[in-house]
PDB file of the backbone (N, CA, C, O) and the ligand in Angstrom, with CONECT records:
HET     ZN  A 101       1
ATOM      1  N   UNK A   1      35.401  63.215  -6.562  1.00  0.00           N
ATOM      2  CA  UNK A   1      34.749  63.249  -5.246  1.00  0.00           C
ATOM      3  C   UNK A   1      33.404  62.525  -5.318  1.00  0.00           C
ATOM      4  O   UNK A   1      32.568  62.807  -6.175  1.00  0.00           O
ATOM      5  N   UNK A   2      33.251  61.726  -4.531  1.00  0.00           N
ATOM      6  CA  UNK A   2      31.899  61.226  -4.325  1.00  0.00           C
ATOM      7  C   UNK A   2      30.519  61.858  -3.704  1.00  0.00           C
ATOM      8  O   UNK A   2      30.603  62.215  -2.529  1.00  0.00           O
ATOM      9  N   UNK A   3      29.726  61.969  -4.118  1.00  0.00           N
ATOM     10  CA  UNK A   3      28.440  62.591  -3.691  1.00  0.00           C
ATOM     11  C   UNK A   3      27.124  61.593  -3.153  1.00  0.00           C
ATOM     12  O   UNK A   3      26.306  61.022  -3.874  1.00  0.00           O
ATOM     13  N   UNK A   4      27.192  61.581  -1.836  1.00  0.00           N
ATOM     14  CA  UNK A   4      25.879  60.646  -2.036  1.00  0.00           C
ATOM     15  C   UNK A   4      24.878  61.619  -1.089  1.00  0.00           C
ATOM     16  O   UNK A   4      25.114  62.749  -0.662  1.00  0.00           O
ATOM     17  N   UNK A   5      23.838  60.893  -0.935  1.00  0.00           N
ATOM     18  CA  UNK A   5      22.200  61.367  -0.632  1.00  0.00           C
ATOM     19  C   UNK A   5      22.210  61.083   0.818  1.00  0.00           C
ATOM     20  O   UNK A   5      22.332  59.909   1.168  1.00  0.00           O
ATOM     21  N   UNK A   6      22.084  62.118   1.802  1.00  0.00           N
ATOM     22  CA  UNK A   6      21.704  61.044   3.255  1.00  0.00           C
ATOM     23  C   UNK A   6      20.822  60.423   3.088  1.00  0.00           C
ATOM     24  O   UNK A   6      19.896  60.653   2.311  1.00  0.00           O
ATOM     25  N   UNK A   7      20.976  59.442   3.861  1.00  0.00           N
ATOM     26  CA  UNK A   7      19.729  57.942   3.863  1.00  0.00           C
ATOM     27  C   UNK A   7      18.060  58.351   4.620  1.00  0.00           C
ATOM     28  O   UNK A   7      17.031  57.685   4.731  1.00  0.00           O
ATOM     29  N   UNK A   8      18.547  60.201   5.162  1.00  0.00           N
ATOM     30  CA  UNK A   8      17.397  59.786   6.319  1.00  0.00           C
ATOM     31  C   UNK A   8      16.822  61.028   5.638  1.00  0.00           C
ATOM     32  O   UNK A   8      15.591  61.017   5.674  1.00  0.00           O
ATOM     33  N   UNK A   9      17.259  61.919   5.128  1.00  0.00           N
ATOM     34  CA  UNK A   9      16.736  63.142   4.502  1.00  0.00           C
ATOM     35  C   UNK A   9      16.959  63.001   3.024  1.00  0.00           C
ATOM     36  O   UNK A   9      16.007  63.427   2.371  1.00  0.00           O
ATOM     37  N   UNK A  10      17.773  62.609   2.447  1.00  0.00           N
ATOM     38  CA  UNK A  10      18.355  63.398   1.100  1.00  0.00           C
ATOM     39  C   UNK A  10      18.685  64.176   0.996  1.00  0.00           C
ATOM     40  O   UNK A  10      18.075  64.805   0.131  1.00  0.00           O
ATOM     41  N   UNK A  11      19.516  64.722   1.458  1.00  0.00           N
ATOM     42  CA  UNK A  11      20.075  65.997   1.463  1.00  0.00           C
ATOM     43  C   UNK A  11      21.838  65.693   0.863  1.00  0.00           C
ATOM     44  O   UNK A  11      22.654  65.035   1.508  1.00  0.00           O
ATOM     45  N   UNK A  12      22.105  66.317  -0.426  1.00  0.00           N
ATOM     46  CA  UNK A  12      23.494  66.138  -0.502  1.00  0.00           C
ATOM     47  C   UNK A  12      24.472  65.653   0.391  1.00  0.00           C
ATOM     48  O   UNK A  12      24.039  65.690   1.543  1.00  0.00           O
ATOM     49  N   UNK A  13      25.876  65.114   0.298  1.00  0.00           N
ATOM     50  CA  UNK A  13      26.869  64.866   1.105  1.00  0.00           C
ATOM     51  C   UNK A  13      28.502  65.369   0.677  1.00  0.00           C
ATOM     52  O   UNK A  13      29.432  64.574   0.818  1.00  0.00           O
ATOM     53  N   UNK A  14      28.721  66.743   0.156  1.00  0.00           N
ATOM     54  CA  UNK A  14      29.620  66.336  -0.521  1.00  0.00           C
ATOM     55  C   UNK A  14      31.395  66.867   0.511  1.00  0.00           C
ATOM     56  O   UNK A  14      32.535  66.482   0.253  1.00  0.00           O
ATOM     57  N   UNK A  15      31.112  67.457   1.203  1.00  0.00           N
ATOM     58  CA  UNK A  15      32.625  67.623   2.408  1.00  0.00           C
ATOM     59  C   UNK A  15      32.268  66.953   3.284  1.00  0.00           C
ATOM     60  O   UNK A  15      31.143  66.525   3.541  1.00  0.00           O
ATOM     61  N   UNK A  16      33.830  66.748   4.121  1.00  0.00           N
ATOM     62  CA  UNK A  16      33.970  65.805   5.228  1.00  0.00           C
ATOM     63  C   UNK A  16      32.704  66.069   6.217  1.00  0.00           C
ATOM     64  O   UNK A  16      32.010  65.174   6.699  1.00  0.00           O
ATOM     65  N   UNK A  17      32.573  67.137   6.380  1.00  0.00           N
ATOM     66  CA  UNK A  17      32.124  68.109   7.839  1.00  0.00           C
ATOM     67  C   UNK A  17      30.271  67.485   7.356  1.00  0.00           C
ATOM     68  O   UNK A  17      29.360  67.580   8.179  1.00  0.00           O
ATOM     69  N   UNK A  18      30.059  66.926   6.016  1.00  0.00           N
ATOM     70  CA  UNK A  18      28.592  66.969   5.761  1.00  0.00           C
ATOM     71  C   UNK A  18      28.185  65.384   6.091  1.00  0.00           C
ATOM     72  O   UNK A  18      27.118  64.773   6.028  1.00  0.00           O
ATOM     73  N   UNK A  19      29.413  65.045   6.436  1.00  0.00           N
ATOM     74  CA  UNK A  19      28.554  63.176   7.037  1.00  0.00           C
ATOM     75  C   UNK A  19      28.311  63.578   8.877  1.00  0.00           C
ATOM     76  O   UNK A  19      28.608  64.406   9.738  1.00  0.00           O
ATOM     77  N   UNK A  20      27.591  62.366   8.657  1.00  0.00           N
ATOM     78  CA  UNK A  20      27.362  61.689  10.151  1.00  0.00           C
ATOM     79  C   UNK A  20      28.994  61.275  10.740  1.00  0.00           C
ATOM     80  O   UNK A  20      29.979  60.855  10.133  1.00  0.00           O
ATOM     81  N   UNK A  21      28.756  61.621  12.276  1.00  0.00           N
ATOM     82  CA  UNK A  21      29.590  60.655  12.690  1.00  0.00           C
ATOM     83  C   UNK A  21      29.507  59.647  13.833  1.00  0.00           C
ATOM     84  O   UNK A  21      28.821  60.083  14.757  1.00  0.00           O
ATOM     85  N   UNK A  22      29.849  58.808  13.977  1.00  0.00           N
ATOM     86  CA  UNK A  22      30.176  57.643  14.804  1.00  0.00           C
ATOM     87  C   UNK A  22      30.228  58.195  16.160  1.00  0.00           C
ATOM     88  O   UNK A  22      30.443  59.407  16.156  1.00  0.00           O
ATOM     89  N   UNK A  23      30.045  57.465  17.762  1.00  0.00           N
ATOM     90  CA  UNK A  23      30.598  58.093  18.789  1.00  0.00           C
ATOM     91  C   UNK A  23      32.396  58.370  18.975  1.00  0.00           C
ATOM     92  O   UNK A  23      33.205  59.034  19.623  1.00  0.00           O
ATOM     93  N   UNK A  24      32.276  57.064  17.617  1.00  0.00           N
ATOM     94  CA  UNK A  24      34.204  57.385  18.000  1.00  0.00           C
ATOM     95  C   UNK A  24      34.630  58.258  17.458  1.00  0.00           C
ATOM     96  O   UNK A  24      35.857  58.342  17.518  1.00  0.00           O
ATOM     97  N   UNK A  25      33.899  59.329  16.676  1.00  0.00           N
ATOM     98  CA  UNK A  25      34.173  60.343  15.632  1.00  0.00           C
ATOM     99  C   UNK A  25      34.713  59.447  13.588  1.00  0.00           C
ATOM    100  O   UNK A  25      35.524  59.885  12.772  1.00  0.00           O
ATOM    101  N   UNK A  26      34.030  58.480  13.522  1.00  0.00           N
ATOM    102  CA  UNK A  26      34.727  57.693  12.618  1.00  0.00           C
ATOM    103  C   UNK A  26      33.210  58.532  11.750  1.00  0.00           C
ATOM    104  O   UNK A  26      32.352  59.098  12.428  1.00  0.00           O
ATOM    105  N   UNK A  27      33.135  58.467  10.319  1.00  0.00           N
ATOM    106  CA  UNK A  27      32.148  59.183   9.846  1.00  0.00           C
ATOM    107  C   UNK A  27      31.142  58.063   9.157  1.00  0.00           C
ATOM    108  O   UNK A  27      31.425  56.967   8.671  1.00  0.00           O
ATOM    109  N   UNK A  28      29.942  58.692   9.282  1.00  0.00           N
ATOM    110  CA  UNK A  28      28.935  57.327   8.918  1.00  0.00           C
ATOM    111  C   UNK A  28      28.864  58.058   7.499  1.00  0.00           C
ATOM    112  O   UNK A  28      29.028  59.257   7.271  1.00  0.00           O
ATOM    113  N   UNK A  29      28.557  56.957   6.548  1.00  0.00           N
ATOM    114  CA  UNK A  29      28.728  57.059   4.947  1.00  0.00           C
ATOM    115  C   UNK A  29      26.858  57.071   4.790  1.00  0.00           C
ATOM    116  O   UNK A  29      26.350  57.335   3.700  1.00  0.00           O
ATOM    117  N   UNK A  30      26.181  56.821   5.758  1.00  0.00           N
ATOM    118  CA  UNK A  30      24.592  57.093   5.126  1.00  0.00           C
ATOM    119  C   UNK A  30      23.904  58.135   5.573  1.00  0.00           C
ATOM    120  O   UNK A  30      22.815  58.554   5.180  1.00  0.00           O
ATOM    121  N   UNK A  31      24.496  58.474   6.295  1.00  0.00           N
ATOM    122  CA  UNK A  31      23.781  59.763   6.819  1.00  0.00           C
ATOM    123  C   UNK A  31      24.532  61.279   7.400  1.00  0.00           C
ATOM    124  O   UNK A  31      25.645  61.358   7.920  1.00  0.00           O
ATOM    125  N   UNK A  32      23.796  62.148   7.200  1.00  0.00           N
ATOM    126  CA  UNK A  32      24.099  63.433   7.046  1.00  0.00           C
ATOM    127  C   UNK A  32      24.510  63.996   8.510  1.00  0.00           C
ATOM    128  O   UNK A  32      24.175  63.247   9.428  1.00  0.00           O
ATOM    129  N   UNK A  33      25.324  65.449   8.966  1.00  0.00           N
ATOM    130  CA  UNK A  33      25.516  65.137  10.309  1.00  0.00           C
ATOM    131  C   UNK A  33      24.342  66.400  10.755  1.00  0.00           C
ATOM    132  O   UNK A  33      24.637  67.156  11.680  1.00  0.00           O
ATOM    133  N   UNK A  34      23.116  66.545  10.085  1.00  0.00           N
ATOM    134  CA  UNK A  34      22.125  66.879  10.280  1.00  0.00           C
ATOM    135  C   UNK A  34      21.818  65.682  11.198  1.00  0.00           C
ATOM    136  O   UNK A  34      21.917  65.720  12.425  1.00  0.00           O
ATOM    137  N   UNK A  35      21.433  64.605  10.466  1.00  0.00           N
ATOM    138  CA  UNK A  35      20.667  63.358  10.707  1.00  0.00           C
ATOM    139  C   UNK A  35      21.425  62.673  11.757  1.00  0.00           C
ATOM    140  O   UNK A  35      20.672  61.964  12.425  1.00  0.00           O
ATOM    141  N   UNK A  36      22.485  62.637  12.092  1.00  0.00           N
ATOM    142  CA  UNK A  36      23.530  61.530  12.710  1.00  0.00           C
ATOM    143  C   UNK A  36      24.366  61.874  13.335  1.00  0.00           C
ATOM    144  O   UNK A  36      25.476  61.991  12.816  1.00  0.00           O
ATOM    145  N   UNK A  37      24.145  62.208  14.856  1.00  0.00           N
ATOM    146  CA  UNK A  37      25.452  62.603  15.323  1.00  0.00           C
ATOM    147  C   UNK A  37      25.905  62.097  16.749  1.00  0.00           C
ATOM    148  O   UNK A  37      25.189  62.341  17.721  1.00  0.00           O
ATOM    149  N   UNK A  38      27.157  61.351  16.894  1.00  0.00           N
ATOM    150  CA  UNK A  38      27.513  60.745  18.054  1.00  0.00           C
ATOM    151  C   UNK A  38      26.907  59.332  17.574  1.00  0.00           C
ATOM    152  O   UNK A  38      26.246  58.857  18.499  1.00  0.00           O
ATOM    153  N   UNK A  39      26.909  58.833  16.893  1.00  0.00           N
ATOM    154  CA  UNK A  39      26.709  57.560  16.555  1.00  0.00           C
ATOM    155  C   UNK A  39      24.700  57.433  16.709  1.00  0.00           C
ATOM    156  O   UNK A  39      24.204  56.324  16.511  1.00  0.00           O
ATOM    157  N   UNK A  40      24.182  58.098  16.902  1.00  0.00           N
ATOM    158  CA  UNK A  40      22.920  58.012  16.513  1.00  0.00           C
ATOM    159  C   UNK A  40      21.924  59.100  16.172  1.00  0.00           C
ATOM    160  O   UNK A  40      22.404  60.229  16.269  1.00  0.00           O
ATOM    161  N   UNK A  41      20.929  59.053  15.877  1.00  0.00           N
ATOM    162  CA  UNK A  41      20.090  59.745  15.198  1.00  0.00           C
ATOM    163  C   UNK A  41      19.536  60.992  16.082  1.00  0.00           C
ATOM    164  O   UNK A  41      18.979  60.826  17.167  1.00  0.00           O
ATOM    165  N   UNK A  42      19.770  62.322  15.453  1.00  0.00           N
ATOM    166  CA  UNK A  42      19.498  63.388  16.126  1.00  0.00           C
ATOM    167  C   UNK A  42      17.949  63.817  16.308  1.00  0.00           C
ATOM    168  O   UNK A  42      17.554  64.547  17.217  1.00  0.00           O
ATOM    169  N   UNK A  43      17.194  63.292  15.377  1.00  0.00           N
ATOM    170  CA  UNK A  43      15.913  63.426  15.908  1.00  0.00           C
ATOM    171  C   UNK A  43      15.158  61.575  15.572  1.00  0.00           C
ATOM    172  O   UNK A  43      14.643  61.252  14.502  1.00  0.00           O
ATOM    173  N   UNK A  44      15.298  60.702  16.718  1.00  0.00           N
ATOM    174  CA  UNK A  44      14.943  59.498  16.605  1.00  0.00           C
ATOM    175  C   UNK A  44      14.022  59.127  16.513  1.00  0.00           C
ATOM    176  O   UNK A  44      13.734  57.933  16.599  1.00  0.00           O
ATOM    177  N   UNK A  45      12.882  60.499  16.204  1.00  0.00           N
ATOM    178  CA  UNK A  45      11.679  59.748  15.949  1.00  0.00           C
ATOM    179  C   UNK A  45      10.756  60.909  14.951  1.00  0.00           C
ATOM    180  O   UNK A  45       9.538  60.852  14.781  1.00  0.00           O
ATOM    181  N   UNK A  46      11.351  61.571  14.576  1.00  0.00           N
ATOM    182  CA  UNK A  46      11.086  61.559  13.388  1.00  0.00           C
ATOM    183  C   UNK A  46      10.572  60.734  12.777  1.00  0.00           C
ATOM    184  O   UNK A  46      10.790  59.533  12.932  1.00  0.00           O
ATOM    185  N   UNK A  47       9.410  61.463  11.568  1.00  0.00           N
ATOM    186  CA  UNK A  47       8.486  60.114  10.758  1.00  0.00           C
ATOM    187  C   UNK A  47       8.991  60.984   9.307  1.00  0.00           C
ATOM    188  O   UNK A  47       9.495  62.106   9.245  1.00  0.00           O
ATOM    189  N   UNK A  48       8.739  60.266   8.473  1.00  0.00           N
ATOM    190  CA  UNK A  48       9.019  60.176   6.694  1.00  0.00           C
ATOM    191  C   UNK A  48       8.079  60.962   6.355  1.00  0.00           C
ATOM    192  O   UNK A  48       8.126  61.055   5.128  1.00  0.00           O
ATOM    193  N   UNK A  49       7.078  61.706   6.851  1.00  0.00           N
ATOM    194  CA  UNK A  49       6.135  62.513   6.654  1.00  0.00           C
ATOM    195  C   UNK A  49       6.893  64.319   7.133  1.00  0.00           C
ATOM    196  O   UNK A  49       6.837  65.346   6.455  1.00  0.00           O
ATOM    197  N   UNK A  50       7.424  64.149   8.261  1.00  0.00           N
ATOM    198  CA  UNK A  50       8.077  64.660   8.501  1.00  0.00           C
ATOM    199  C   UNK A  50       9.180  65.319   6.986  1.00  0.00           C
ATOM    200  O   UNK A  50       9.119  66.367   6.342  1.00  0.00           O
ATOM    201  N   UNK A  51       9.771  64.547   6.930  1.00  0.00           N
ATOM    202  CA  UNK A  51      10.729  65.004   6.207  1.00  0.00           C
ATOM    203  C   UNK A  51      10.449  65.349   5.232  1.00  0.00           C
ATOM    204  O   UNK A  51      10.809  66.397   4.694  1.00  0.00           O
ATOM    205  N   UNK A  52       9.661  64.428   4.760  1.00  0.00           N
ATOM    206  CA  UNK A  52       8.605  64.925   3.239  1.00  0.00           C
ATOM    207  C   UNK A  52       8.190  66.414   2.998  1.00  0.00           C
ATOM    208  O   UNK A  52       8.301  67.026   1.935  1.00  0.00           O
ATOM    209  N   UNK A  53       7.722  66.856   4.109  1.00  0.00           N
ATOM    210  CA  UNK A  53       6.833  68.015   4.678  1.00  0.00           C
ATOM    211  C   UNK A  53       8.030  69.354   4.534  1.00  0.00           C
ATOM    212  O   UNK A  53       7.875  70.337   3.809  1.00  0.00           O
ATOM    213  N   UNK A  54       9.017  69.134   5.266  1.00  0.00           N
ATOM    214  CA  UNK A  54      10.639  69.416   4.872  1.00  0.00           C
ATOM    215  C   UNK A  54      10.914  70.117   3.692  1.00  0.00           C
ATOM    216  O   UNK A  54      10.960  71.297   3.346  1.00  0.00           O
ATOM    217  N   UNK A  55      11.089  68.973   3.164  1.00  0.00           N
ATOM    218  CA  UNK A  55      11.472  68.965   1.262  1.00  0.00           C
ATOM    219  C   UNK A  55      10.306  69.671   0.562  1.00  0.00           C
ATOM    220  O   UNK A  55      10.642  70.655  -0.097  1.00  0.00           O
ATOM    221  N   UNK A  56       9.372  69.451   0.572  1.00  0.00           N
ATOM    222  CA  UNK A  56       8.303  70.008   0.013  1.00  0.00           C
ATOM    223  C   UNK A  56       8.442  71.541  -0.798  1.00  0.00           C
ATOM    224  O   UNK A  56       8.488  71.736  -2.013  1.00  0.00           O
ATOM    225  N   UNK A  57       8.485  72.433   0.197  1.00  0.00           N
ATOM    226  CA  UNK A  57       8.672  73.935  -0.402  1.00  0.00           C
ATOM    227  C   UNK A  57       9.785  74.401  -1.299  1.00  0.00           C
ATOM    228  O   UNK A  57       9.853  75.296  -2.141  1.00  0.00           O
ATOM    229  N   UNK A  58      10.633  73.511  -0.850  1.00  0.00           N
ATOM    230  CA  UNK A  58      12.284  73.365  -1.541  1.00  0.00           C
ATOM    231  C   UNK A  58      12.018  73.034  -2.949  1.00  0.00           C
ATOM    232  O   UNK A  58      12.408  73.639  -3.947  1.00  0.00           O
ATOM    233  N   UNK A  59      11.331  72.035  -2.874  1.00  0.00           N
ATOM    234  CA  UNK A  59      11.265  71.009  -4.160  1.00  0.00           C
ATOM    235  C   UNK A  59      10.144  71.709  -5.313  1.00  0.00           C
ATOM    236  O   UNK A  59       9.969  71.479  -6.510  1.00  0.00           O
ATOM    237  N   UNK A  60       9.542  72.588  -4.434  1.00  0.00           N
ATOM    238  CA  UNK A  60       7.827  73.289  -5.877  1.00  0.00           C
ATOM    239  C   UNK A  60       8.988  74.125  -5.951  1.00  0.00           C
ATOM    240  O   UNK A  60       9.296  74.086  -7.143  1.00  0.00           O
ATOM    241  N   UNK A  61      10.124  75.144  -5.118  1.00  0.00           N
ATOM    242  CA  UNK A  61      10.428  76.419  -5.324  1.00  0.00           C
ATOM    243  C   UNK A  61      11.380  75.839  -6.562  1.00  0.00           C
ATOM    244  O   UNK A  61      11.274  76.356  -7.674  1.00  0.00           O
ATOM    245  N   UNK A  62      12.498  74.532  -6.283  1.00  0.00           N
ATOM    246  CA  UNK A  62      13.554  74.570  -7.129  1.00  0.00           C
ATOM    247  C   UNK A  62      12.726  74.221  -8.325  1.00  0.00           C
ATOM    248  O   UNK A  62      12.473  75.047  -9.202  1.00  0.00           O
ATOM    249  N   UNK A  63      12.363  73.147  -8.341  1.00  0.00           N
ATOM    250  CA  UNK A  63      12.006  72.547  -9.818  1.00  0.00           C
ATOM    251  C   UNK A  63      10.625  73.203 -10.013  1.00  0.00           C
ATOM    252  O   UNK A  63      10.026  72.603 -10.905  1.00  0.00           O
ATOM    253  N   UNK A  64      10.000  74.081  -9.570  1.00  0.00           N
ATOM    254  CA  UNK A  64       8.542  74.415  -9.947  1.00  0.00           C
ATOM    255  C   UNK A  64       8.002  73.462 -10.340  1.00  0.00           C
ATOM    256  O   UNK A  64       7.823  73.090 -11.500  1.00  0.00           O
ATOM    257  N   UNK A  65       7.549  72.761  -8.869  1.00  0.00           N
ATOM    258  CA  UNK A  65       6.128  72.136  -9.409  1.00  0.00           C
ATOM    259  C   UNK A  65       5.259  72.540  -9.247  1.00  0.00           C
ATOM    260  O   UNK A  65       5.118  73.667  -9.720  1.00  0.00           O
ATOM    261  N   UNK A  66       4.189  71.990  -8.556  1.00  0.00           N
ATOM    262  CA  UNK A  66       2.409  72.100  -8.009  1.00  0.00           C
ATOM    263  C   UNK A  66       3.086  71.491  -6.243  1.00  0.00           C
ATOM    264  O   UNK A  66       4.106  70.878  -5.927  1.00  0.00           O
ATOM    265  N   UNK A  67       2.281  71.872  -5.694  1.00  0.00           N
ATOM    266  CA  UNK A  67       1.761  71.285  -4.442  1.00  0.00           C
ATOM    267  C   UNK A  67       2.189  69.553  -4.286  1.00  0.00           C
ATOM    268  O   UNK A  67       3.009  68.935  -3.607  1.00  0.00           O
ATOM    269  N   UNK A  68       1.263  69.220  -5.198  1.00  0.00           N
ATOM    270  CA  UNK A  68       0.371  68.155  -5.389  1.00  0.00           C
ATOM    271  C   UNK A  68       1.541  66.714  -6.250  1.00  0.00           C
ATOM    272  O   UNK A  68       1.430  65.488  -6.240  1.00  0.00           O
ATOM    273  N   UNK A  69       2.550  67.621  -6.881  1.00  0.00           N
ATOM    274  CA  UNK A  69       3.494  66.965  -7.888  1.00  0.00           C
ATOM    275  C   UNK A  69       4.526  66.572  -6.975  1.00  0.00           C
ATOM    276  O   UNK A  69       5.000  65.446  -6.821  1.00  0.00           O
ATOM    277  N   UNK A  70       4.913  68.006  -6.190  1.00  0.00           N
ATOM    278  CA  UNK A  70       5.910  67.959  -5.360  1.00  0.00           C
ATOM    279  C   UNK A  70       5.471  67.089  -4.069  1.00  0.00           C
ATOM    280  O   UNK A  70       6.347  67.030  -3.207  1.00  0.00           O
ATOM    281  N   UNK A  71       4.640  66.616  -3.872  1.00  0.00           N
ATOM    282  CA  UNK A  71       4.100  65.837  -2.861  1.00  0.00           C
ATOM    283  C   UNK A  71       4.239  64.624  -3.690  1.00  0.00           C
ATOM    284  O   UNK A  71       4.030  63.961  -2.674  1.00  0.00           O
ATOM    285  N   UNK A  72       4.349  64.005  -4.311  1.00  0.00           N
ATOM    286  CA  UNK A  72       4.150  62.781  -5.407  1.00  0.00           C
ATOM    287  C   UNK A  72       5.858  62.533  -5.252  1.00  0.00           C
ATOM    288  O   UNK A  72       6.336  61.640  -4.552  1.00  0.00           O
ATOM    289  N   UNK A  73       6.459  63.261  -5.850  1.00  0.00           N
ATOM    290  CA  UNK A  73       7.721  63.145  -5.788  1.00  0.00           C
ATOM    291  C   UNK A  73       8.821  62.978  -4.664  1.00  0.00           C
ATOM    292  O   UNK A  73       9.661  62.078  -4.688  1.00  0.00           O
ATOM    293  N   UNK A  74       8.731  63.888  -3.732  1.00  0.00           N
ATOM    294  CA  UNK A  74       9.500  63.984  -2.434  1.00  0.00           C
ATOM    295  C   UNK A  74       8.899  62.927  -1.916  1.00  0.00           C
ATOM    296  O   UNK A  74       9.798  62.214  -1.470  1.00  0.00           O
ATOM    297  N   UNK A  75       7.411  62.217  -1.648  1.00  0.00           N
ATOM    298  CA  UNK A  75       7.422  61.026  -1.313  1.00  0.00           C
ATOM    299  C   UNK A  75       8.057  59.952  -1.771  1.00  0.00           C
ATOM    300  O   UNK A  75       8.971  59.400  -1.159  1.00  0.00           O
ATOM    301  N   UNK A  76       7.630  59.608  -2.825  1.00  0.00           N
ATOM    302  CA  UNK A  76       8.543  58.727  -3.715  1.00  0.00           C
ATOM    303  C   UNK A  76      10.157  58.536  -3.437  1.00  0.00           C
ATOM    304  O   UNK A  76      10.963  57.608  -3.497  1.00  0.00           O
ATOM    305  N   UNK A  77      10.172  59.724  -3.150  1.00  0.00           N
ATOM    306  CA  UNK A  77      12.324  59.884  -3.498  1.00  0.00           C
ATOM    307  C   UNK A  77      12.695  59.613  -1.994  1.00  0.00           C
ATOM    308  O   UNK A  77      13.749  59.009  -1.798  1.00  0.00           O
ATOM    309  N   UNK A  78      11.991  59.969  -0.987  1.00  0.00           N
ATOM    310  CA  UNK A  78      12.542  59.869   0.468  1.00  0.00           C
ATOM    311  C   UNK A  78      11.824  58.237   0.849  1.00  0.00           C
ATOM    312  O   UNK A  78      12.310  57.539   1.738  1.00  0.00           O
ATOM    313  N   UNK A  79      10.795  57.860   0.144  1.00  0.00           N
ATOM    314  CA  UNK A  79      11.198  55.979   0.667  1.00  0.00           C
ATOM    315  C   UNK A  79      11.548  55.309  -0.198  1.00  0.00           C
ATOM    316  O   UNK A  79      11.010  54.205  -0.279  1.00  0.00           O
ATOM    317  N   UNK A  80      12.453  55.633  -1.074  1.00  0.00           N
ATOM    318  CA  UNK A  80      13.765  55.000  -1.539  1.00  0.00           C
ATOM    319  C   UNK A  80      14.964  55.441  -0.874  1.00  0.00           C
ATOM    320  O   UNK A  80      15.916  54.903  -1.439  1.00  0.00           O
ATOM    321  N   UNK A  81      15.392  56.264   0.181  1.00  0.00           N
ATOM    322  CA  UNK A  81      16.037  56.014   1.278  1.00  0.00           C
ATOM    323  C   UNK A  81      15.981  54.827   2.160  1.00  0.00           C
ATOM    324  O   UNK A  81      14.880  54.307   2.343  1.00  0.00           O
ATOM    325  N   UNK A  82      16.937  54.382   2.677  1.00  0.00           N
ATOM    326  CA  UNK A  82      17.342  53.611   3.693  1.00  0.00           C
ATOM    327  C   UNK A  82      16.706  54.055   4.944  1.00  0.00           C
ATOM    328  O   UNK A  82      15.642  53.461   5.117  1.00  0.00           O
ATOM    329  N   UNK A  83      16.863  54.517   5.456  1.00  0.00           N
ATOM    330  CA  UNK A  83      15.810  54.695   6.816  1.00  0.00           C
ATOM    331  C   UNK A  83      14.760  54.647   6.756  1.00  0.00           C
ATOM    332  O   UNK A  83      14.277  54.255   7.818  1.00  0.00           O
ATOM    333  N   UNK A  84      13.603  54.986   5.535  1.00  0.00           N
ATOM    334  CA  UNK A  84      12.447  54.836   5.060  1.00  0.00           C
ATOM    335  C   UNK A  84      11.606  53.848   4.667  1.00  0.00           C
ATOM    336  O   UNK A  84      10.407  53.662   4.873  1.00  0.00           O
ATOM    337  N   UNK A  85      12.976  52.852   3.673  1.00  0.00           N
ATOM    338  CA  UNK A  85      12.897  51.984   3.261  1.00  0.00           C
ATOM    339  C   UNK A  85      11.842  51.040   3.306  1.00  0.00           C
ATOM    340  O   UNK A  85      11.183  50.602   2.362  1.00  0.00           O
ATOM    341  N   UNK A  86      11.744  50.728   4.735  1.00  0.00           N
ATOM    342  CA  UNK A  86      10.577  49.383   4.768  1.00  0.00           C
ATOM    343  C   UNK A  86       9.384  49.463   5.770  1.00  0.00           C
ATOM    344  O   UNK A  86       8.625  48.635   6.273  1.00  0.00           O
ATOM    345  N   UNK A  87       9.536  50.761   5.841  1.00  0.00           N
ATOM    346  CA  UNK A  87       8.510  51.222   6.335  1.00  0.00           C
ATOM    347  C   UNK A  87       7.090  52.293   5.782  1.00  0.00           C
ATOM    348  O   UNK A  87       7.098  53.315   5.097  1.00  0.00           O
ATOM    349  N   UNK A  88       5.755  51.396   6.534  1.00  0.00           N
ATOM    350  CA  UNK A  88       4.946  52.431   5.858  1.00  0.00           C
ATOM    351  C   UNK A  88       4.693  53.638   5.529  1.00  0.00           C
ATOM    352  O   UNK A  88       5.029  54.561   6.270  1.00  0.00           O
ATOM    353  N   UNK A  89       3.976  53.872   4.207  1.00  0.00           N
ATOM    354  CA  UNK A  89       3.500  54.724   3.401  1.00  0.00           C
ATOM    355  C   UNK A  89       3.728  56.111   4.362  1.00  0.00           C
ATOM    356  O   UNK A  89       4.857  56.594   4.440  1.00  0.00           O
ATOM    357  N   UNK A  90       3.023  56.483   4.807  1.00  0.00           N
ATOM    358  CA  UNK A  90       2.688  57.706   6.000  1.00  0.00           C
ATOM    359  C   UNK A  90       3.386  57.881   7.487  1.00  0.00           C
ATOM    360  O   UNK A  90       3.266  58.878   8.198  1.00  0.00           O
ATOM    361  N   UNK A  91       4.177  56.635   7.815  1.00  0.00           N
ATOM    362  CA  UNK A  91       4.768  56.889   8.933  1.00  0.00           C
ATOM    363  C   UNK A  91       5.806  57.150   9.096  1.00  0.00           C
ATOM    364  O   UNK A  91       6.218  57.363  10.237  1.00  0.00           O
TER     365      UNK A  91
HETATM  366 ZN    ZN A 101      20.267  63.874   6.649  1.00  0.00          ZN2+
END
């Protein structure tokens, strides 16, 4: 089975029911059906700070970090996503 990362959160993908889908119901392979539904983005304006902010508590609780580490990291890891991608630092 294949596992990938949504593009807009990171959030695992691993059953049918956990992708995005298309308006035609066809399933999008980058994004989560948190992130993606009816062929576009469920919260469209959402910023990468946002999501960061998200991940954050998740990320000190699972891996015990700091604040400060887990802020270093969840940034890092969410604009190497595709939706993030080429866009600035903070927005
Ligand atoms: Zn997602």
């Amino acid at each position: 089975m294949i596992e990938r990362y949504c593009q807009s959160c990171g959030r695992m993908m691993r059953e049918e029911q956990d992708y995005g889908r298309e308006g035609d119901g066809c399933r999008n392979e980058n994004y989560c059906s948190h992130c993606y539904r009816n062929g576009q983005f469920t919260e469209p304006n959402l910023t990468r700070w946002q999501i960061v902010a998200r991940i954050l508590p998740i990320w000190m609780k699972e891996k015990h970090l700091t604040y400060r580490d887990a802020l270093v990291d969840a940034n890092y890891f969410i604009s190497s996503l595709r939706r993030w991608h080429a866009r600035q630092i903070w927005t």
